[in-house]
C-alpha positions as CSV (number, residue, x, y, z in Angstrom):
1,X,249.9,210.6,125.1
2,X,249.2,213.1,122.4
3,X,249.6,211.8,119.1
4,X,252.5,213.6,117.8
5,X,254.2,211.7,121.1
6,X,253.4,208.2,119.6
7,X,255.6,206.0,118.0
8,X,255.2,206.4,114.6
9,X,256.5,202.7,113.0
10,X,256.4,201.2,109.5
11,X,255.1,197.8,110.8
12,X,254.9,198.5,114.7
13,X,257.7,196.5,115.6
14,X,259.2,199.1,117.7
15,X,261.6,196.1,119.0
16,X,263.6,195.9,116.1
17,X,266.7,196.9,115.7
18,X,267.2,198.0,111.5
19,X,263.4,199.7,112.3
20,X,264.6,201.5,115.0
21,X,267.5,203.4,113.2
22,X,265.2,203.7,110.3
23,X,262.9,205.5,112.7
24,X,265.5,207.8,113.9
25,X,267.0,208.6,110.2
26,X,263.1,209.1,109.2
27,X,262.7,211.9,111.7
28,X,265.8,213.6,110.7
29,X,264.3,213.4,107.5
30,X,261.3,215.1,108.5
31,X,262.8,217.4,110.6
32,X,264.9,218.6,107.9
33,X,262.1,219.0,105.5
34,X,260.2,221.3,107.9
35,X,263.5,223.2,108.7
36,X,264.0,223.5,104.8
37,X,260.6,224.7,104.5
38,X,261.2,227.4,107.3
39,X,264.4,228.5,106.0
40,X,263.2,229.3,102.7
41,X,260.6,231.4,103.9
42,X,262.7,233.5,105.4
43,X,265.6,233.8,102.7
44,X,263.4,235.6,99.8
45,X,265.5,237.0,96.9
46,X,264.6,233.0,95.4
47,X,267.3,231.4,97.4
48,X,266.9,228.2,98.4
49,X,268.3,226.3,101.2
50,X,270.8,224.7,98.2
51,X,272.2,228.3,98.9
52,X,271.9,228.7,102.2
53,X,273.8,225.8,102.5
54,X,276.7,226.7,100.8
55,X,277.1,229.7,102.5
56,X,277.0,228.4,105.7
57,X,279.5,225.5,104.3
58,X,282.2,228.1,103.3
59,X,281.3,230.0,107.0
60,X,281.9,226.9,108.9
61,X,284.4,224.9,107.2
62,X,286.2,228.1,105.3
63,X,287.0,229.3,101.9
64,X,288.8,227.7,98.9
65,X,286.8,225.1,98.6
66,X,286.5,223.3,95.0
67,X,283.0,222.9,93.5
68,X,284.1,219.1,93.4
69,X,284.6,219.1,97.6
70,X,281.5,221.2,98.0
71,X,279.6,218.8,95.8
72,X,281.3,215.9,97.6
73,X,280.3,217.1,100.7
74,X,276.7,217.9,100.1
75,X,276.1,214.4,97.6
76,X,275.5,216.1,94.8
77,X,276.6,215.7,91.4
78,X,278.8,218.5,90.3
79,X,276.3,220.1,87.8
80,X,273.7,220.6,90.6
81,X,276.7,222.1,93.0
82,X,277.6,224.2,89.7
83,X,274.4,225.3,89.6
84,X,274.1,226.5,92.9
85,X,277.2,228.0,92.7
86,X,276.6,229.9,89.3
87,X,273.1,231.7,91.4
88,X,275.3,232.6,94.4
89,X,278.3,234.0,92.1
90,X,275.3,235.6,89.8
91,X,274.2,237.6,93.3
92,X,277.9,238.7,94.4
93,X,277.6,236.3,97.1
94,X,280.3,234.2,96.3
95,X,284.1,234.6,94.6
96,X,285.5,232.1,92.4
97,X,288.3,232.5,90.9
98,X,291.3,230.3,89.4
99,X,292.9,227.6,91.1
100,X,296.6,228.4,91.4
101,X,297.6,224.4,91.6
102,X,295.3,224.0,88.5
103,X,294.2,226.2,86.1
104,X,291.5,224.7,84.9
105,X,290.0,224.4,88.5
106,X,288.4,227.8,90.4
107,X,288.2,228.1,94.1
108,X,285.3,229.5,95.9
109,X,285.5,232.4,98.4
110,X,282.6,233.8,100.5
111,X,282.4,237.6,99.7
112,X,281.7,240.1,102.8
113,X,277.7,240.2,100.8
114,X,277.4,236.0,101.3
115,X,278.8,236.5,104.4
116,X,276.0,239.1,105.6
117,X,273.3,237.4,103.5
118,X,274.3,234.2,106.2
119,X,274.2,235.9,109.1
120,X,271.4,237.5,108.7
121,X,269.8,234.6,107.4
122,X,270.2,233.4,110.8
123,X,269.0,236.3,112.6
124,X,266.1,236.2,110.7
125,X,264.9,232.6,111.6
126,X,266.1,233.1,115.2
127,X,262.7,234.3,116.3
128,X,261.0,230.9,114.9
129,X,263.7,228.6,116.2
130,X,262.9,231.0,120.1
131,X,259.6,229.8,120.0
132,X,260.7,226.0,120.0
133,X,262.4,226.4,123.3
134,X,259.1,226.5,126.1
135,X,257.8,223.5,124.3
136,X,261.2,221.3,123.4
137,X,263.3,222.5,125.9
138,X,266.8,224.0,126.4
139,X,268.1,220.8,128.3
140,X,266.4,218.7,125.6
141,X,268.4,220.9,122.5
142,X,271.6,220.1,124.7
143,X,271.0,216.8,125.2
144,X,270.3,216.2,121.3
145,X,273.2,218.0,120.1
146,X,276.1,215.9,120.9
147,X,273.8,212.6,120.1
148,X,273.0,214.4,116.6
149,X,276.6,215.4,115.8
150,X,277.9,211.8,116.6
151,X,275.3,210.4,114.1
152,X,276.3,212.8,111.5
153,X,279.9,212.2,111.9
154,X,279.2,208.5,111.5
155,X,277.1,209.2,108.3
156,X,279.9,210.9,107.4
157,X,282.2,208.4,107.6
158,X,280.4,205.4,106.0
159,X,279.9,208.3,103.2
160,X,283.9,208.6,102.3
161,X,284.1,204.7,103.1
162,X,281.6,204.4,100.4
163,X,283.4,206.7,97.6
């Protein structure tokens, strides 16, 4: 067994239950910290994956989104989503403009420039992600994917249960 295929275990007790999920969130963890790392490397401009993310928020989930929801959904506080927000607007990446319902709030639209900066976001870090497939696997990423999603639902949920 190499040793990147050995359990890796705070105290060894590969038995328990709590340190088994702990495990399992840990490697996410990691994982997204080397996928982070990747991504950013091939944004440039100074975009970070805090932008990345919030482009690919308002592609998959769609536009008209309050800064509130968007920080809600990425456990933010609202200045840091703000923030973000202000950069992408600053590049012509996003829209926001006032809410009808509220005129105090805005609502955020993905312009057709956030929209191509995504996408080719994406096509730019295809390439990397290709070269994962002869040593993880096809069937692997298929078999993870539905197992991944159902964890993030449930993170998801005990995240609204908790606010």
């Amino acid at each position: 067994m190499k040793k990147s295929d050995a359990p890796e275990t705070a105290n060894g007790n590969e038995g328990n239950d709590s340190q088994l999920m702990f495990d399992v969130l840990n490697e996410i963890g990691i994982i997204a910290q080397l996928s982070r790392s990747l991504l950013e490397s091939r944004l440039g401009d100074g975009l970070t994956q805090h932008h990345f993310g919030a482009l690919n928020h308002l592609v998959r989930l769609g536009d008209g989104r309050t800064p509130l929801q968007m920080a809600r959904s990425f456990q933010v506080p609202k200045t840091s989503m703000s923030h973000t927000l202000a950069g992408l607007e600053k590049r012509g990446l996003i829209e926001m403009v006032a809410n009808p319902q509220d005129g105090r709030g805005k609502l955020i639209y993905l312009t057709d420039a956030g929209r191509t900066l995504r996408d080719h976001a994406v096509a730019n870090i295809t390439p990397d992600v290709m070269t994962l497939i002869p040593q993880f696997g096809l069937d692997d990423a298929r078999a993870a994917l539905p197992i991944l999603r159902k964890l993030r639902v449930l993170l998801d949920e005990a995240r609204d249960r908790r606010n």
